[in-house]
Each structure stands twice: as C-alpha cells, then as structure tokens.
C-alpha positions, 0 to 999 in steps of 0.5 A, a space after each residue: 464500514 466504509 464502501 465504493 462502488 468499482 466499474 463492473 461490480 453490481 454491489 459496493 466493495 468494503 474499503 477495508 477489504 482491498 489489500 492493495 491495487 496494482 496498475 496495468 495501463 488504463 485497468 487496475 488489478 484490485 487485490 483482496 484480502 481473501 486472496 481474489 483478484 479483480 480487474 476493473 477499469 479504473 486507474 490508478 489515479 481513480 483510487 489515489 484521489 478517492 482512497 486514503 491509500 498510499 501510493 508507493 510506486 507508479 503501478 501500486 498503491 497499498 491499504 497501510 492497514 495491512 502494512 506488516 513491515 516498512 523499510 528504507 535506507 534514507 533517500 534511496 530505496 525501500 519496500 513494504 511488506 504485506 500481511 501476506 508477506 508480499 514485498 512491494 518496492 517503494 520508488 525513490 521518487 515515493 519514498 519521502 511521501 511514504 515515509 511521512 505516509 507510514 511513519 504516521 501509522 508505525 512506530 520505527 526501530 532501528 536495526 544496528 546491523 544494516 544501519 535502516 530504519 524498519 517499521 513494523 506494524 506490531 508496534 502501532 499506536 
C-alpha cells in the first residue's frame, strides 16, 4: 500500500485509508475511514498535486475509492456520497472535472423520474 508522510505524524499514513480532506484556510481536516479526524497543516492544494484525489469543491477533495454514488444534472450541480453516506457538494466550476474524473471509475444510470445521471459505485468496472 501506498503511504505519505503528513506534518505532525511520526509515522506515514496509508493513502487508502483517507475517506476525504476538507480544507480550513492554510490547515486541512484529513477524515479517516475509521471515523478519525486529523488536523494537519498542509492545504489543500498540498494534497491535490501529491494524491490522485478529486478535488470536488474549493474546501474538499474526495478519495473516488470510497465514492458510493455521484450525481449531476448537467452543467449545474451535483454531489457525491460517501461510503459513510456523507454527501459533499460538488462546485459548478468542478463538476466537468468531476464528471470526467468519476465517470472514469463508474458506470452511469439514468434515472427516468429526475432526468439526472447517477453514478453508483456498485456498478464499477
């Protein structure tokens, strides 16, 4: 498995265990998939050019490994969901990179009542 070393942790972390980073100003909030929080200070931006992460919002960026649903109506909005069921909005400006981002990873349904594509992470290749 793959690791990096994060500011203030003695020992690397496995890559495979962040669920997602939220970004507070210069720190970042590293959310485990066991539930632990950590605070490190490194921002975003760090983690975008050293993780093959997604970057779904100014302030988050998501592990697609643990994308259980992905949803947009095209060139407007969209969210993911999480493994966790945590649903992070995905920013208009992000969505296209998303899109291309998880539709790589997930084959889309369509749902016929709403008219929106959705992207559950059952369906992966």
């Amino acid at each position: 498995m793959q690791t990096i070393n994060l500011t203030g942790h003695p020992h690397p972390i496995q890559i495979d265990s962040i669920l997602w980073l939220e970004g507070e100003a210069s720190y970042t909030r590293v959310h485990y998939q066991n539930g632990a929080v950590a605070i490190v200070t490194q921002p975003l931006q760090w983690f975008e050019h050293h993780l093959n992460f997604v970057r779904v919002h100014r302030s988050a960026i998501i592990n697609p490994l643990y994308v259980q649903e992905f949803e947009h109506k095209s060139g407007r909005s969209g969210w993911v969901r999480l493994v966790n069921d945590l649903v992070i909005p995905v920013s208009r400006n992000r969505l296209e990179y998303t899109v291309s981002m998880l539709t790589n990873r997930l084959k889309p349904s369509f749902d016929a009542e709403s008219g929106n594509s959705v992207h559950p992470t059952t369906n992966l290749d």
